[in-house]
PLY file of the C-alpha trace (Angstrom):
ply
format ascii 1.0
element vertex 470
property float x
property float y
property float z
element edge 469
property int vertex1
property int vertex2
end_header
29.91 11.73 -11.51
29.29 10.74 -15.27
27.79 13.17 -17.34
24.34 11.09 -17.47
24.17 11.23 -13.67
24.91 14.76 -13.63
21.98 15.30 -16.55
19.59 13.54 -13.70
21.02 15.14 -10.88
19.97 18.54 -12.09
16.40 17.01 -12.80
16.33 16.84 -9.02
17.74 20.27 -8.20
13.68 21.88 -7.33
12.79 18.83 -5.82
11.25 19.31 -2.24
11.87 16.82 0.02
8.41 15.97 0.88
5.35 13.75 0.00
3.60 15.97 -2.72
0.20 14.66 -1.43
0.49 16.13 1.59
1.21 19.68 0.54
-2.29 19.78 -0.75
-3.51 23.18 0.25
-6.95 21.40 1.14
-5.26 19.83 4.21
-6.88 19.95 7.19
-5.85 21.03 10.76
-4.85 18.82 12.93
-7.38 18.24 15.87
-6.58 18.32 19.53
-4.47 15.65 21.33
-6.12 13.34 24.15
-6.00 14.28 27.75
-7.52 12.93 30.50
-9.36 9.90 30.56
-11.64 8.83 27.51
-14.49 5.83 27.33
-15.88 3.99 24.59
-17.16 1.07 23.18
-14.75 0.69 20.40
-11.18 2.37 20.52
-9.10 2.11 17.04
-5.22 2.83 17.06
-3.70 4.27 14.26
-5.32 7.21 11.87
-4.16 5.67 8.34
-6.50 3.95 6.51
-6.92 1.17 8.60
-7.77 2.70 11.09
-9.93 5.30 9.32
-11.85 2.68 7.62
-12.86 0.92 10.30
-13.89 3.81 12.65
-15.94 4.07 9.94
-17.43 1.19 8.98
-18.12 0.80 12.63
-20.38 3.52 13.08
-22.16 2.74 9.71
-22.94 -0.64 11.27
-23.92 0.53 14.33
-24.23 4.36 14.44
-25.33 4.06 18.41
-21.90 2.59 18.79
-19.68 5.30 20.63
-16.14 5.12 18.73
-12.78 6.64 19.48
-9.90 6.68 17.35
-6.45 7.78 18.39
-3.41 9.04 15.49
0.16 9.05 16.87
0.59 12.17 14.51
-2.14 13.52 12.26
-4.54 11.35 9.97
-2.92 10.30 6.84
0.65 11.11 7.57
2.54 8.26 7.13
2.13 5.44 4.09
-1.48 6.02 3.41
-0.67 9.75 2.44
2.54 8.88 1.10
1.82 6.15 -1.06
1.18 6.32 -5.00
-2.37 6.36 -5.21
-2.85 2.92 -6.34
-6.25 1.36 -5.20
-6.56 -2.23 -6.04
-9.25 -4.79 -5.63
-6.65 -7.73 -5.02
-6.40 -8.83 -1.42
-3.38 -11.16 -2.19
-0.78 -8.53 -3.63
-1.86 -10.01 -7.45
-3.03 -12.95 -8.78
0.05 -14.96 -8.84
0.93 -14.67 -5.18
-2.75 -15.60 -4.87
-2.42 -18.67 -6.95
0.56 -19.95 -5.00
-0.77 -19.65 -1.75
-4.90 -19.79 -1.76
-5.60 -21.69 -4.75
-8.87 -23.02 -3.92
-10.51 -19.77 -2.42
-8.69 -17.65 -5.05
-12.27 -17.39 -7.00
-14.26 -16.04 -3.84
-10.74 -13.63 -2.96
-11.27 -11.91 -6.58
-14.75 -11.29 -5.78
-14.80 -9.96 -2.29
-11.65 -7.58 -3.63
-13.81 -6.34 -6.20
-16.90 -5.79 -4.38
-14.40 -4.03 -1.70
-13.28 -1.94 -4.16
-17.08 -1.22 -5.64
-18.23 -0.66 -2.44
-14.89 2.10 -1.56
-15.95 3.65 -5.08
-19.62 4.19 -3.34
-18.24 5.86 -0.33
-16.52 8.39 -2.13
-18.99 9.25 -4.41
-21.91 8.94 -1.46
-20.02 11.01 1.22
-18.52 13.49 -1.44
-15.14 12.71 -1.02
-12.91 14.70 -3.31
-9.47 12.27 -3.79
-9.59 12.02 -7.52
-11.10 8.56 -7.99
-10.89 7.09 -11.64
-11.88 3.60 -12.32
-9.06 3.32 -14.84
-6.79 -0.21 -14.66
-3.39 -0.87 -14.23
-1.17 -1.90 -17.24
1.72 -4.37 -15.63
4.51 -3.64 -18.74
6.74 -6.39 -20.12
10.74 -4.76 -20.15
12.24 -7.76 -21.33
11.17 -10.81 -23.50
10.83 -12.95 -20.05
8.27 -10.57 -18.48
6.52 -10.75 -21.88
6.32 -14.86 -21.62
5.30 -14.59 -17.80
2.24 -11.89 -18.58
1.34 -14.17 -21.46
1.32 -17.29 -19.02
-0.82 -15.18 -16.51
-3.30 -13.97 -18.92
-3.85 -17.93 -19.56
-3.96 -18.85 -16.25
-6.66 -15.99 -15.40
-8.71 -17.21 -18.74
-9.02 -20.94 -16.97
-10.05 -19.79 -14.19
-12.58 -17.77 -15.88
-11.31 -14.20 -14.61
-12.15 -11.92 -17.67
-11.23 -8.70 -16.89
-7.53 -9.06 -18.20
-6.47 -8.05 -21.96
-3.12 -8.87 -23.23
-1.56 -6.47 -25.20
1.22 -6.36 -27.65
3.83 -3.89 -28.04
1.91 -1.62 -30.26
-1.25 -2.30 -28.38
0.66 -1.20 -25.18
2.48 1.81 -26.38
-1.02 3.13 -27.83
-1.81 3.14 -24.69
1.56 4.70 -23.00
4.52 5.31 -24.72
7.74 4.37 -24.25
10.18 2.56 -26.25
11.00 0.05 -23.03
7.48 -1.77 -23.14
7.07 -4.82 -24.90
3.83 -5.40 -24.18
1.61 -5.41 -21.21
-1.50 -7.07 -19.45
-4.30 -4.75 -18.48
-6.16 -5.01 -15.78
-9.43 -3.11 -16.67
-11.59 -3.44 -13.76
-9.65 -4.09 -11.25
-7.54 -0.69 -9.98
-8.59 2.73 -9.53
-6.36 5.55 -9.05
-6.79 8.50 -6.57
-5.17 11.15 -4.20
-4.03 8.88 -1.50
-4.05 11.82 0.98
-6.97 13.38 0.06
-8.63 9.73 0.73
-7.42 9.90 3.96
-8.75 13.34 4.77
-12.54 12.58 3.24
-12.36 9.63 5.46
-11.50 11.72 8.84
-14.30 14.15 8.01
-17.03 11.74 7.38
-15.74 9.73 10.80
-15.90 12.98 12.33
-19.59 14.00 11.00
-20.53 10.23 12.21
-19.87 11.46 15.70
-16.30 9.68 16.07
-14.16 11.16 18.39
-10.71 11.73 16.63
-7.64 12.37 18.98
-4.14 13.30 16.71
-0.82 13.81 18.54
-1.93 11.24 20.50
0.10 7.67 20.44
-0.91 4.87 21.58
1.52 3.59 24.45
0.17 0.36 25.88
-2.30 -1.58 26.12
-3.60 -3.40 29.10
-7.06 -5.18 30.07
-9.07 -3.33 32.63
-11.73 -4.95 34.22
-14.19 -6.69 31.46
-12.46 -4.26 28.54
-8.95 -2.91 27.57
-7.15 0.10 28.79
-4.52 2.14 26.01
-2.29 4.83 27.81
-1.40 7.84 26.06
0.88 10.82 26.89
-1.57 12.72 28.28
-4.21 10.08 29.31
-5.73 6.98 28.98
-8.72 5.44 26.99
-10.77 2.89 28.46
-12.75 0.71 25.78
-14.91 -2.76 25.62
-13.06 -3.51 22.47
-9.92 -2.19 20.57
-8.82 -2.23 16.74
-5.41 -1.79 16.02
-4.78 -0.35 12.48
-0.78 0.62 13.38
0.58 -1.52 10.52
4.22 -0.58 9.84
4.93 0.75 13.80
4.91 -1.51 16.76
1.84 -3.32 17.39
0.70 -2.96 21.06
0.31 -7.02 20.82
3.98 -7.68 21.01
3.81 -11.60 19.87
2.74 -9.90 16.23
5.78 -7.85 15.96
7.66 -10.88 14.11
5.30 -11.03 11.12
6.00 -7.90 9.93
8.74 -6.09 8.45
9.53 -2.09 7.76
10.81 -1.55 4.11
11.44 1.96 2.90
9.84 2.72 -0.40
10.87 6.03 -2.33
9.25 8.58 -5.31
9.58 11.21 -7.16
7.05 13.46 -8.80
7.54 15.51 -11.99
6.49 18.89 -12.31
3.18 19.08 -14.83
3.76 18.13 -18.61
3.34 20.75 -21.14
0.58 19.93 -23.58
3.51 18.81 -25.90
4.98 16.50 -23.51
1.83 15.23 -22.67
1.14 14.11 -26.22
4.33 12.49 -26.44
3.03 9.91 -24.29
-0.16 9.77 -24.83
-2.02 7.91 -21.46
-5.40 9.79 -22.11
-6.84 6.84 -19.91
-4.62 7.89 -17.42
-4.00 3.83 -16.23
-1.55 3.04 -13.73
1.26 1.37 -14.81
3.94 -1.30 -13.20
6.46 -2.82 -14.88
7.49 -6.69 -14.39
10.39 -7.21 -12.80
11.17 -8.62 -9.16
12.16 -5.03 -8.29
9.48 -3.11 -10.24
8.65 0.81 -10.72
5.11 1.80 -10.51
3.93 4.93 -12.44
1.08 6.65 -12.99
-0.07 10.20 -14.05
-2.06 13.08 -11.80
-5.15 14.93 -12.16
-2.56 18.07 -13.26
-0.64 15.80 -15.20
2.19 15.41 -13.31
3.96 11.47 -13.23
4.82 10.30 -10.10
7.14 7.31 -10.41
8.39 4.99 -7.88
9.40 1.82 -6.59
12.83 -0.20 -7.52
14.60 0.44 -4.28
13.05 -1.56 -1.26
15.64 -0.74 2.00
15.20 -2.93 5.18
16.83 -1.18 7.82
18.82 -3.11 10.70
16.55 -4.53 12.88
13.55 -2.90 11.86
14.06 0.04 13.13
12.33 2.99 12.08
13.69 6.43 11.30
12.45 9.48 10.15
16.08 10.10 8.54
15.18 7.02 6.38
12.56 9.13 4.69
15.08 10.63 2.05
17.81 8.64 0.42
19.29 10.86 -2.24
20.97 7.63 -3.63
18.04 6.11 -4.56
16.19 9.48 -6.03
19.08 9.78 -8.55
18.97 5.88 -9.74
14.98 6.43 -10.10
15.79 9.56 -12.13
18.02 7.33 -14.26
15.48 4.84 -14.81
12.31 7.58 -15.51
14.41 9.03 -18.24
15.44 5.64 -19.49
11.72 4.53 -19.93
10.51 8.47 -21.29
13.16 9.13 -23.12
11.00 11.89 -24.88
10.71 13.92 -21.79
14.38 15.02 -21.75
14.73 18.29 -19.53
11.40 17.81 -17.28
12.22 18.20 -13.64
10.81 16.43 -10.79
8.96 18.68 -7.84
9.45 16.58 -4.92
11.01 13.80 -4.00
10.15 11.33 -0.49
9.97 8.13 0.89
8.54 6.10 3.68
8.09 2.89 5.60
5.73 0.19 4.84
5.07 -3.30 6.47
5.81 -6.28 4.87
5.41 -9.95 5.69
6.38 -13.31 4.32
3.57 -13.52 2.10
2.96 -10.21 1.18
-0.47 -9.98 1.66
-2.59 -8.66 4.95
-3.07 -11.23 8.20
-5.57 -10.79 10.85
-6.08 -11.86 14.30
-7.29 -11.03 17.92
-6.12 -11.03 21.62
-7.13 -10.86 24.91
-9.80 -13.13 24.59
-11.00 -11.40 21.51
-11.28 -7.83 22.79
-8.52 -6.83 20.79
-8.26 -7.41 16.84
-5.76 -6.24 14.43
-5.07 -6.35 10.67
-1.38 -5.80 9.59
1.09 -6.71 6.32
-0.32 -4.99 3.52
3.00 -5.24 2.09
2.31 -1.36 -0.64
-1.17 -2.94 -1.70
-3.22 -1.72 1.26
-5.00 1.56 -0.17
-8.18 -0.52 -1.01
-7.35 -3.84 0.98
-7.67 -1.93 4.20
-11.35 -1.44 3.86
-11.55 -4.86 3.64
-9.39 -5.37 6.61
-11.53 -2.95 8.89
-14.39 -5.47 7.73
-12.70 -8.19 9.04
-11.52 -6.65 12.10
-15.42 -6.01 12.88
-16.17 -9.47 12.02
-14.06 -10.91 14.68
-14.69 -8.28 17.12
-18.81 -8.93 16.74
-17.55 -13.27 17.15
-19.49 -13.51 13.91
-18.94 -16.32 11.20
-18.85 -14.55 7.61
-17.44 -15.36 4.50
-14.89 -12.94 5.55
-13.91 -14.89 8.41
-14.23 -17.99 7.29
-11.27 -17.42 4.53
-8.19 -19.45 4.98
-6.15 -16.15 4.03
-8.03 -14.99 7.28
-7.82 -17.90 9.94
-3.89 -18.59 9.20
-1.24 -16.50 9.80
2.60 -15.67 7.74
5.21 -16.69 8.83
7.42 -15.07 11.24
10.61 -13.16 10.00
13.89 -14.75 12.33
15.61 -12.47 14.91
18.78 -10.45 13.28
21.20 -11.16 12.56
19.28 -13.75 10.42
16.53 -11.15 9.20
18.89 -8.86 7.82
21.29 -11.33 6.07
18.49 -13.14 4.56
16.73 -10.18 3.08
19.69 -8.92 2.00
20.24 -12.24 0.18
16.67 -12.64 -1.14
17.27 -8.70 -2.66
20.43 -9.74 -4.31
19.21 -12.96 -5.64
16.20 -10.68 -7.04
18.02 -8.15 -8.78
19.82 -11.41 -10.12
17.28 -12.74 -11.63
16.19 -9.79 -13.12
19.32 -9.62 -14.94
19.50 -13.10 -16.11
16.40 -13.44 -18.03
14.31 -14.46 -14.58
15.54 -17.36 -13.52
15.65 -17.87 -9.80
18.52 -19.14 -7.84
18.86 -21.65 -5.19
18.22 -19.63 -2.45
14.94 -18.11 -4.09
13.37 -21.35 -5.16
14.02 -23.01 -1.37
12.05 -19.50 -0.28
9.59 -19.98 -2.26
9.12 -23.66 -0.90
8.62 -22.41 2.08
6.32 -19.46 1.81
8.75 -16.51 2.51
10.34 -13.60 0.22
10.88 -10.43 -0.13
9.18 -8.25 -2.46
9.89 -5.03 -3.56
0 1
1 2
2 3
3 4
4 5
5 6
6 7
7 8
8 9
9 10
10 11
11 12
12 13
13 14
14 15
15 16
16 17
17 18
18 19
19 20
20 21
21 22
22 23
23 24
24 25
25 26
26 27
27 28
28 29
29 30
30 31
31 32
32 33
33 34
34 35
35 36
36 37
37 38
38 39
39 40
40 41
41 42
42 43
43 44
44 45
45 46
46 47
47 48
48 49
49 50
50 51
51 52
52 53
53 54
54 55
55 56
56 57
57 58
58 59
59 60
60 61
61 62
62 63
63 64
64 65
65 66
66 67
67 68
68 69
69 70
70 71
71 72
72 73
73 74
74 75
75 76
76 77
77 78
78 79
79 80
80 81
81 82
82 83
83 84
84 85
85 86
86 87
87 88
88 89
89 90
90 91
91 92
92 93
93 94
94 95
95 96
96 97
97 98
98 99
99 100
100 101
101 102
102 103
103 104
104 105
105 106
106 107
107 108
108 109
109 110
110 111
111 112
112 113
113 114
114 115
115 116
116 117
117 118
118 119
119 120
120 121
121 122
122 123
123 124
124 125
125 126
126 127
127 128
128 129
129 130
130 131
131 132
132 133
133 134
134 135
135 136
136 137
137 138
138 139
139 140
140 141
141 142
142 143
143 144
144 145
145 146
146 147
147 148
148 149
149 150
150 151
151 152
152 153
153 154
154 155
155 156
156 157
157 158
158 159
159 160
160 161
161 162
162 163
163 164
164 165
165 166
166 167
167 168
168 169
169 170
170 171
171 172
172 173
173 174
174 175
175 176
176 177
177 178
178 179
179 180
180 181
181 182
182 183
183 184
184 185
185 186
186 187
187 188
188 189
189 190
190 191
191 192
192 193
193 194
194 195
195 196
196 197
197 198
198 199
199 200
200 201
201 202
202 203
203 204
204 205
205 206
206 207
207 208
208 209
209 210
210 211
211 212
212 213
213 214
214 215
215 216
216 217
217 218
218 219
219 220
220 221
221 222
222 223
223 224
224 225
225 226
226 227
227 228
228 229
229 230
230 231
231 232
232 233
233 234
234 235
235 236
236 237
237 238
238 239
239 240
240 241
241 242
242 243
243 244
244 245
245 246
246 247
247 248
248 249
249 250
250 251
251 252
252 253
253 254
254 255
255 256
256 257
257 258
258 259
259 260
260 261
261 262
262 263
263 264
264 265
265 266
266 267
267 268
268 269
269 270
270 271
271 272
272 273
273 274
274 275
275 276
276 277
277 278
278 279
279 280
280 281
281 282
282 283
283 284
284 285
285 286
286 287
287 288
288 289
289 290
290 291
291 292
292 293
293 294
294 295
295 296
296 297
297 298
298 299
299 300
300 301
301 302
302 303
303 304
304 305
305 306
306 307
307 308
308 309
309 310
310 311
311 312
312 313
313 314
314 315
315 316
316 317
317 318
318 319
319 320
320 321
321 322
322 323
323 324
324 325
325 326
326 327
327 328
328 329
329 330
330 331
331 332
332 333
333 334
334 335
335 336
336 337
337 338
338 339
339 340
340 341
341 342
342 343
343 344
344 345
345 346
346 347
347 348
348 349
349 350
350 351
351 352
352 353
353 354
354 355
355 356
356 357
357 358
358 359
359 360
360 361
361 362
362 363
363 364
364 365
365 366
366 367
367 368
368 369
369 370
370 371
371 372
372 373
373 374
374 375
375 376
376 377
377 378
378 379
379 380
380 381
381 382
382 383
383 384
384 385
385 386
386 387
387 388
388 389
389 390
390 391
391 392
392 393
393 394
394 395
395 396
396 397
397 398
398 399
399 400
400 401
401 402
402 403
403 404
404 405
405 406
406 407
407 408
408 409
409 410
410 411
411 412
412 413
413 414
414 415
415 416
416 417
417 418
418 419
419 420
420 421
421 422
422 423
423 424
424 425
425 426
426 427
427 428
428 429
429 430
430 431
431 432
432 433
433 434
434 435
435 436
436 437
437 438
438 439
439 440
440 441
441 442
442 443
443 444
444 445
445 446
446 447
447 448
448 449
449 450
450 451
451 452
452 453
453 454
454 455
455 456
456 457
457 458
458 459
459 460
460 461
461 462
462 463
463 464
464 465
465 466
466 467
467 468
468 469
């Protein structure tokens, strides 16, 4: 091992292998599982925020309506309490992928994802949910002169089409702001992010379903799902639930609908969190706006700093594993901690001999156009929302919505989206899925290297409305 790689490994030596968020000491206990045989009116799958959310937002609509939710582990567990606390009001995974693919709705998008995003503000504050919730923006960080021409070009585009709430920002404008000798400048996104304890979101949410009179079931996995008379039937280990109508908020794991499985994708994401900065190593860097931060390549970091000023950086690495298959052993890739450790000290140079405190990864769902799809089945007892694709910590509220839109059979602006009636498409069966993604992620990292400019293979993607993103 070179003696910079050793200099990072030992900035991993007290890392614990697990998601900080979840070692919050305000966790809660984990409730009983489901046995027997349950009725509702409304039966959600999956305790993440999906599912959360719209347990939620279907009792606030109708608080007569008798909900059950079921959690294959405990609430929170898995990406939503793993994730790095981004909350975003985009509901196309940024304004570029929403350009290339909704053009003409794109106006009405940027509003409903920032009145989504107002409105999850309100929840927290009117429930008294204590995640951490700061209003503050995200800076996306030029690296290299290309990124700097590309944020320039956005910032122009968002201008025409009269989107305001972006400032462009030079290299001393940016480093003001953060510093580190990498950025060249950045594009600040002022309204549109908030950052927050992705776990403790979670958590606030399960005790305000739970006050609302929903009946929460963890340990409890949803097995299959079958129609029963004039509603749906989901068996579990140790029972079954019988329900008029069924949400399925299961994202990254096996949908009980089996002809959705092919529009989504796992992808194993990984961070690390530092322990706190000293008040000298916190000036050194300034961020007393405490913004999140991404930089601009195809295979990006995101970064941002805690309440106890800890960083927690992440990103880069983005691991498909052979046919989909999830593993918990997939989790932790000790490879991919030390390049990430590389790369933090690259960027903060000044924060030489600060350690990182844990370390973790997880699986997330991706599809070919990296932004959420919905649908429904069996004759529209059944809806589901799926494909976040990272960005899904304030897009799943909005999901839930929609889910209860086509549940009720109602027309709303919601459901009358394009994004909403049409659907991604489908990843092939392997050995095609895995050779193509692993294509797509070299001709990425490619591109990266060579001042951005896309290859064969990535521009006849993009023709066709499929990628990979990391």
């Amino acid at each position: 091992m070179a003696p910079a790689a050793m200099t990072f490994a030992s900035s991993l030596a007290d890392a614990q292998p697990v998601p900080f968020w979840l070692e919050d000491p305000g966790k809660p206990g984990a409730l009983p599982a489901l046995t027997g045989t349950e009725r509702c009116d409304l039966l959600v799958v999956g305790g993440g925020y999906s599912g959360l959310w719209t347990a939620l937002l279907a009792k606030e609509r109708d608080p007569g309506r008798d909900v059950v939710l079921i959690e294959g582990r405990e609430a929170g567990w898995a990406a939503s309490g793993r994730n790095g606390g981004f909350c975003a009001a985009s509901l196309t995974h940024g304004l570029g992928n929403g350009l290339a693919r909704w053009p003409g709705e794109l106006p009405l998008l940027e509003e409903l994802g920032l009145r989504n995003l107002d409105a999850i503000g309100e929840t927290v504050a009117r429930y008294g949910i204590d995640c951490d919730f700061e209003r503050t923006g995200e800076i996306d960080v030029a690296t290299e002169p290309h990124q700097l021409r590309e944020l320039e070009e956005m910032h122009q585009e968002a201008a025409r089409l009269g989107f305001t709430g972006l400032e462009l920002l030079d290299r001393d404008a940016v480093r003001a702001e953060v510093d580190s000798p990498t950025f060249l400048g950045g594009l600040w996104d002022r309204e549109g992010v908030a950052m927050l304890h992705p776990a403790k979101l979670a958590w606030g949410l399960k005790r305000v379903c739970e006050e609302k009179g929903v009946r929460i079931f963890e340990n409890t996995p949803g097995l299959e799902l079958a129609r029963a008379g004039a509603g749906m039937a989901v068996r579990t280990p140790y029972g079954r639930v019988y329900a008029r109508q069924v949400a399925l908020g299961t994202n990254v794991f096996p949908s009980l609908v089996r002809r959705v499985r092919p529009y989504t994708v796992p992808v194993y994401d990984y961070a690390l969190m530092t322990e706190p900065l000293s008040p000298e190593q916190l000036k050194s860097v300034g961020w007393q706006r405490r913004q999140g931060l991404g930089d601009s390549a195809n295979q990006f970091h995101y970064f941002r700093i805690t309440a106890d000023h800890r960083i927690l950086w992440g990103g880069y690495d983005a691991i498909y594993p052979y046919g989909g298959r999830l593993s918990e052993a997939m989790d932790h890739r000790p490879e991919t901690y030390l390049k990430l450790a590389g790369h933090f000290f690259r960027c903060f140079p000044q924060l030489e001999g600060l350690r990182f405190s844990h370390a973790w990864g997880g699986a997330i769902d991706t599809c070919s156009r990296f932004s959420a799809f919905f649908g429904t089945a069996h004759g529209g007892r059944v809806a589901y929302a799926a494909g976040y694709t990272g960005l899904g910590v304030g897009a799943t509220r909005f999901g839930a919505d929609v889910m209860l839109d086509l549940l009720g059979g109602e027309d709303t602006e919601r459901t009358r989206l394009e994004m909403v009636r049409s659907k991604p498409l489908p990843f092939p069966p392997e050995p095609v899925a895995w050779a193509g993604i692993g294509i797509t992620k070299w001709s990425l990292a490619r591109a990266d290297a060579h001042g951005g400019r896309r290859n064969l293979w990535l521009r006849a993607m993009d023709r066709l409305g499929l990628g990979f993103d990391s």
